[in-house]
N, C-alpha and C positions, 0 to 999 in steps of 0.2 A: 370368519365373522360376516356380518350381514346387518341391513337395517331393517327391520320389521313393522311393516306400515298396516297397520290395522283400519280396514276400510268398512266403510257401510254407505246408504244412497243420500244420506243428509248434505248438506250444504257446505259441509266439512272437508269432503271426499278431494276434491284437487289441490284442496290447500294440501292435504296429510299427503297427497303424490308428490307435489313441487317441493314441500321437505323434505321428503324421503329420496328425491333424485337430487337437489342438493346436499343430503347430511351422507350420504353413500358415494359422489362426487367427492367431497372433504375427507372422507375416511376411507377412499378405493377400495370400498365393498359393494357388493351385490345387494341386490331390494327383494327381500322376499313380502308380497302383497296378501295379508291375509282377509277373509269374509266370511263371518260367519253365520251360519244361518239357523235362526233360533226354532226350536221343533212345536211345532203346533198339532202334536197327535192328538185324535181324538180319544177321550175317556168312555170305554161303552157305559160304565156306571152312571157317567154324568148324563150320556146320551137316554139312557134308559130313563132318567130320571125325568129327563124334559120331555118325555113322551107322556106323562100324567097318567089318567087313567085309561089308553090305548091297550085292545088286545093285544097277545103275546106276537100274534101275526104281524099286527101295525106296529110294536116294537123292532123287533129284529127285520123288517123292512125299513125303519125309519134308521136303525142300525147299519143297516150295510148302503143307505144312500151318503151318512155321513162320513164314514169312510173312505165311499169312494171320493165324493169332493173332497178329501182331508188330502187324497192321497194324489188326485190332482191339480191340488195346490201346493202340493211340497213340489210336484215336478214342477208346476210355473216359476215357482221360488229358486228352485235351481236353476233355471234357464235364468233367471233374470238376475242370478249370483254368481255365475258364468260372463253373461253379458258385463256387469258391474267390474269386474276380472279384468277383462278384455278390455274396457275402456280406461281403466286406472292403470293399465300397463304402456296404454299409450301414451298416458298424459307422463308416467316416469323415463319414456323413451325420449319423451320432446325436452325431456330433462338432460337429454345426452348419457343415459343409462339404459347397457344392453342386454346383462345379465341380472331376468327378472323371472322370480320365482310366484309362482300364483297356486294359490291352496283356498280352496273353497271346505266348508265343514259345519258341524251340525253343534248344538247344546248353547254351551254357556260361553263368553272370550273369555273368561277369567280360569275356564276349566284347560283350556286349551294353552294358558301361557306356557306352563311347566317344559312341555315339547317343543315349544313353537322358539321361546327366548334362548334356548340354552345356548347357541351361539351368534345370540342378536347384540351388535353392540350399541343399539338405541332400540325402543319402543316407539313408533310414533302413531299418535290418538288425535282424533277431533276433539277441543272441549267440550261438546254435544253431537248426541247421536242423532237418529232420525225423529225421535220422539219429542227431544227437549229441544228442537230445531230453534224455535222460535221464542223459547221458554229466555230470554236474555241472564237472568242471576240465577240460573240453575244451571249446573253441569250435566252432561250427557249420565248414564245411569251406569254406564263401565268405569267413566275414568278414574272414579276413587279407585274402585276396586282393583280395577287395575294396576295404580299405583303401589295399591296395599300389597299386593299378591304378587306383584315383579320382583327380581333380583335385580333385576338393571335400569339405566337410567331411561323416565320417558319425558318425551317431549311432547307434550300436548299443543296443538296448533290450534292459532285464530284464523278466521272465515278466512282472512288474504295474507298467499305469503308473501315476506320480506326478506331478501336474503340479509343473512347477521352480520353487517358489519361493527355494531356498537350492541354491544351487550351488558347487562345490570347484573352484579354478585349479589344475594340479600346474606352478609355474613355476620353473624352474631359468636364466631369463636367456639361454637360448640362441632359436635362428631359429624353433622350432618353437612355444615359447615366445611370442614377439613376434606369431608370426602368428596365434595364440587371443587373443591381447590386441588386438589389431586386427579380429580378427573380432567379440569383443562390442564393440565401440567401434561398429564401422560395421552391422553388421546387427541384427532388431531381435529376433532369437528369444529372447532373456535377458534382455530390458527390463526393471526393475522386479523382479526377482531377488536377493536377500540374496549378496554373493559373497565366498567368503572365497579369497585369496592364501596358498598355502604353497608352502616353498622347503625342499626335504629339504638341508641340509648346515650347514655348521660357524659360522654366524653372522658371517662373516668383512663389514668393512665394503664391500667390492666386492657382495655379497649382499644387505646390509643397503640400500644405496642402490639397486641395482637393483629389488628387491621395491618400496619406497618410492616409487621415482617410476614403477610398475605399477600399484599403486595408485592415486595421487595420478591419473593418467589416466583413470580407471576413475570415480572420484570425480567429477571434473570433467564425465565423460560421465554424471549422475543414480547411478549403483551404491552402494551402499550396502557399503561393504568395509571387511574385515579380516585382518591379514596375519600370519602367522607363523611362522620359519624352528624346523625340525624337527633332531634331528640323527640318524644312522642310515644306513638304506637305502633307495632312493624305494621299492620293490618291497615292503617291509614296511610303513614308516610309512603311507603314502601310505592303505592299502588300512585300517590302525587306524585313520586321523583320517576318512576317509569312512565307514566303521560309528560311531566314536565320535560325530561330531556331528549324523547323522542328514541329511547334503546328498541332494539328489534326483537332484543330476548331476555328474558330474565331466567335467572338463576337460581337457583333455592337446593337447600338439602331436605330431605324429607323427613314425617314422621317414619318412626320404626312399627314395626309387626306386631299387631296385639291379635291376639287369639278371643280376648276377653271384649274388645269394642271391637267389632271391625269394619268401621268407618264410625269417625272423627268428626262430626259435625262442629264447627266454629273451631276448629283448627287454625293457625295461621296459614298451611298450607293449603288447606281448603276455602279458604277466605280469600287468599289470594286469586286461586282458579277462578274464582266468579268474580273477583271485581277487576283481575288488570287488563288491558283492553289487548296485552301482546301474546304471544307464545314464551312458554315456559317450557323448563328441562327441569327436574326433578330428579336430583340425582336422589338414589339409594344407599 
């Protein structure tokens, strides 16, 4: 197994290291550091086109000068995706992590999880990439996707890490639910963690008992927890009780795999990414 740090040059970049050299500490794995570098080939059609009405001559000269800058600038881009590499290797070493795996690559991240996750036991992502750096209520343009398109659990990080020792369940008793409850149960990333149980709705005993014996399993597995049903919206509360009591991560089950939306706008899990101010784990 391994943790899977998906890096790019935004402002993101050493939080997703100090994660990933913590959550690999916690689960005595290795950090493989991924970068990937999006392809900017030139289209001769497109080129041909923006030469107007230029002789054949002045086309295919204006053809092979864009090329060649195309092709000068993938090699800068590799240097400087290299370099990126090399500096995010450092920052997971200062993390006291020695076995670090660095894979630079070309296209889409989302094309490339399938290979990349098959024995990663976290994802971990910036909430924003290089683009949406500064964009505050807008997420990076992978992370949905990425969520969508994983098998495994990601933990999307805020600008500063904090290592976890109090963390937020958001549990509403459904699959998504069960499956983050089983996740701290059987792996070891949350060991030893403060965890508090909340359930956004009406206190109803169907609620009441499910949070209860969430708990009570959690307990039994060493957790240290506390549970309490909210009433409201999960979209609002949720995002209060994580600023109000100062947890380091939140918790959430995800939506599932559609082929027919894929991406969820006003989701509650997408809602959540852009409004709570900490790092989230998204289990699958």
């Amino acid at each position: 197994m391994k943790i899977l740090a998906c890096i790019d040059s935004s402002r993101y970049a050493v939080s997703v290291c100090d994660h990933a050299a913590w959550a690999a500490t916690q689960m005595s794995v290795p950090v493989e550091l991924l970068h990937v570098l999006e392809r900017h080939a030139t289209d001769p059609k497109i080129a041909a086109d923006r030469s107007g009405r230029l002789g054949v001559d002045s086309r295919g000269a204006l053809l092979k000068e864009l090329i060649a800058l195309d092709e000068q600038r993938n090699r800068l881009e590799q240097q400087a995706g290299r370099h990126l590499l090399d500096e995010a290797a450092a920052e997971v070493r200062e993390g006291g992590i020695s076995d670090i795996k660095q894979r630079l690559v070309h296209g889409e991240l989302v094309d490339h999880l399938p290979e990349h996750e098959v024995d990663a036991a976290v994802i971990i992502i910036g909430q924003r990439g290089e683009s949406e750096d500064h964009a505050e209520l807008h997420l990076g343009r992978n992370v949905e996707r990425v969520i969508r398109a994983s098998h495994k659990p990601v933990l999307v990080v805020a600008q500063q890490f904090r290592p976890v020792t109090r963390l937020l369940v958001a549990y509403d008793g459904g699959f998504g639910a069960e499956k983050a409850i089983t996740f701290l149960l059987n792996e070891p990333l949350l060991t030893g963690a403060e965890c508090h149980l909340l359930t956004v709705g009406n206190g109803s005993d169907n609620e009441q008992t499910r949070l209860a014996h969430a708990a009570t399993r959690l307990r039994d597995a060493g957790y240290i927890v506390t549970e309490s049903i909210r009433p409201g919206e999960p979209d609002h509360v949720i995002p209060e009780v994580v600023e109000a009591s100062g947890v380091d991560l939140l918790v959430v089950g995800a939506y599932g795999h559609s082929r027919v939306r894929p991406l969820i706008i006003g989701s509650t899990t997408t809602t959540l990414l852009r409004t709570c101010p900490t790092s989230m784990l998204i289990i699958r």
